[in-house]
C-alpha positions as CSV (number, residue, x, y, z in Angstrom):
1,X,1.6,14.7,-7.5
2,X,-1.0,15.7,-5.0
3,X,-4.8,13.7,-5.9
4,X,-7.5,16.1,-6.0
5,X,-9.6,15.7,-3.3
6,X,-13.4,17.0,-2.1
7,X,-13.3,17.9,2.0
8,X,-12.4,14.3,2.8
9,X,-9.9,13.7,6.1
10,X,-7.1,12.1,4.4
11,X,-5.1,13.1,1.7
12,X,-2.3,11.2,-0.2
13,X,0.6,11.7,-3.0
14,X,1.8,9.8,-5.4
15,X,5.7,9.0,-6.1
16,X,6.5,7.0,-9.2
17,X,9.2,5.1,-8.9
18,X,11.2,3.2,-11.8
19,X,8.0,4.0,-14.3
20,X,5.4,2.3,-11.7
21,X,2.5,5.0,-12.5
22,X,2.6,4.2,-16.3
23,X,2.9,-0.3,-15.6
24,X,-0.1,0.7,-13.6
25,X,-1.5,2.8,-15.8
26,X,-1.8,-0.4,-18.5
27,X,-4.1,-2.0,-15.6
28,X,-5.7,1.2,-15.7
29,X,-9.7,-0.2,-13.8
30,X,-7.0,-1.3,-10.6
31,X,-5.3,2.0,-10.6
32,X,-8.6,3.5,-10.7
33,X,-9.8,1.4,-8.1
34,X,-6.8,2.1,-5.7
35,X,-7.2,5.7,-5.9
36,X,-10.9,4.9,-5.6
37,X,-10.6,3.4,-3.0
38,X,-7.8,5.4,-0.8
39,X,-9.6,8.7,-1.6
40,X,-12.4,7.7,-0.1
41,X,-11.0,6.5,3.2
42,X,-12.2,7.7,6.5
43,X,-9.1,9.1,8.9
44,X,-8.7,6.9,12.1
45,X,-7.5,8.3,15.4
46,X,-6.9,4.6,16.5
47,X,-3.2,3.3,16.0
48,X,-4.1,-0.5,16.3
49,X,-7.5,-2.5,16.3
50,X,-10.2,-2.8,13.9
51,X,-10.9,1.4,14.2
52,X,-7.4,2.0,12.7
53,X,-6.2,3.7,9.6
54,X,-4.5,0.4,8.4
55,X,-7.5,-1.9,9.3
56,X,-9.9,0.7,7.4
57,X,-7.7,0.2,4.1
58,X,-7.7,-3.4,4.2
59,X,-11.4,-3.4,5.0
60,X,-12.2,-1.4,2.2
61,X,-9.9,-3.1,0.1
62,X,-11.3,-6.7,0.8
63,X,-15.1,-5.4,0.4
64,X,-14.2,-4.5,-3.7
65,X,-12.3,-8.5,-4.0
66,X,-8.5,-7.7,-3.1
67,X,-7.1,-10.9,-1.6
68,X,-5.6,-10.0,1.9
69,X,-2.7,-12.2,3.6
70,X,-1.5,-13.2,0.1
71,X,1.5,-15.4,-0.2
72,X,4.6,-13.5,-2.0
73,X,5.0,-16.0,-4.3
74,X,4.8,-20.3,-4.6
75,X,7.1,-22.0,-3.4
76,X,8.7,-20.0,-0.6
77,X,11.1,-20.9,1.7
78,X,9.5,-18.1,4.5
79,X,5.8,-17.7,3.6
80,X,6.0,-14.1,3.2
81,X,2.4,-12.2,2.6
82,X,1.3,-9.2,1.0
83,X,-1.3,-7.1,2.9
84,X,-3.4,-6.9,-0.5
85,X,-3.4,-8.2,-3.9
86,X,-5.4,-8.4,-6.9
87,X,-3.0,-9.3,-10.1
88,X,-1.3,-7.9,-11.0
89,X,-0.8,-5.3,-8.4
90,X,0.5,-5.9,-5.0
91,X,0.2,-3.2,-1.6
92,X,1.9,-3.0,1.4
93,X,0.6,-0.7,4.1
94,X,3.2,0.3,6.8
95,X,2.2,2.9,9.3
96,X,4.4,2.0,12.0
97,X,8.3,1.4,11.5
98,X,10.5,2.4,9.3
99,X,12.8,-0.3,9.4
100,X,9.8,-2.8,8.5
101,X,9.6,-1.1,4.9
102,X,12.9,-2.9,4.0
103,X,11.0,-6.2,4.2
104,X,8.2,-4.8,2.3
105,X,10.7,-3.6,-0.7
106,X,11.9,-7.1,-0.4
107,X,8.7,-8.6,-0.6
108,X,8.0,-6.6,-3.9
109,X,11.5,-7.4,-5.1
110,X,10.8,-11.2,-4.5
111,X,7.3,-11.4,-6.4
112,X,8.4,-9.8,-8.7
113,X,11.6,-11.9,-10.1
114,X,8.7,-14.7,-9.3
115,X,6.6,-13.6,-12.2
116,X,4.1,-13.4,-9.9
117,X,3.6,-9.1,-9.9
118,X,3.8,-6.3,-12.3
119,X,4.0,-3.4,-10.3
120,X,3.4,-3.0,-6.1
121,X,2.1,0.0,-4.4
122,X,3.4,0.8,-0.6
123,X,1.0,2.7,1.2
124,X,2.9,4.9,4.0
125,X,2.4,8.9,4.8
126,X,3.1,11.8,3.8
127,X,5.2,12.9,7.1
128,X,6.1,11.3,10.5
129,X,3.8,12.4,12.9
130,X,4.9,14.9,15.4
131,X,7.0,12.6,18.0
132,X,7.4,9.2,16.2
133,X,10.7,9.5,14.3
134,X,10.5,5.8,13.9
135,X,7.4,5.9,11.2
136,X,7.6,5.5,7.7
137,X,7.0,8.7,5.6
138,X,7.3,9.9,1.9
139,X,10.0,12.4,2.4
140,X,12.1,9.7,4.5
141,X,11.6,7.6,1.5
């Protein structure tokens, strides 16, 4: 399902997976605030640095009270970290490899038999941009 949007530069879809939208949907201010939130984010020419699209997120993210660099869960053997959290939601932003969404899932797999998340939300695009096979997209989902 495609958010409406009003002539902003980025644009995102939604994919439900394992009835995620309606868990969410009981913490219905975060939801709100998520989509809030990615709506209203600025597109970003920059690949890395504070300018880029995955810098803007977390910045906009931190500025509402999401935790950022959050540990998965206590007592972990690898002190994994989620790129935002605010219980009982957990987000991952991956813009750059494909292969680094298996940790991601992982994380989300870990935190949750923890107890420690409800429901995660993985922030990736739509489609690989022209000439980078390697990054994450919706449809290679």
């Amino acid at each position: 399902m495609t958010q409406p949007r009003s002539n902003l530069e980025v644009q995102f879809e939604t994919f439900s997976y394992r009835h995620a939208e309606e868990i969410l949907n009981a913490h219905f201010a975060v939801k709100k605030e998520i989509v809030e939130l990615l709506n209203n984010v600025q597109q970003s020419s920059a690949t890395r640095g504070a300018n880029s699209l995955h810098s803007r997120i977390i910045k906009d993210f931190v500025a509402r009270g999401w935790e950022t660099e959050t540990p998965v869960a206590a007592n972990q053997p690898n002190e994994q970290r989620f790129d935002l959290f605010k219980h009982p939601v957990a987000i991952e932003i991956e813009f750059s490899r494909y292969e680094f969404l298996y940790r991601d899932y992982m994380r989300f797999l870990y935190a949750y038999n923890a107890d420690a998340i409800e429901v995660s939300v993985l922030v990736i695009q739509s489609s690989a941009p022209k000439g980078k096979s390697y990054a994450p997209s919706l449809e290679r989902v």
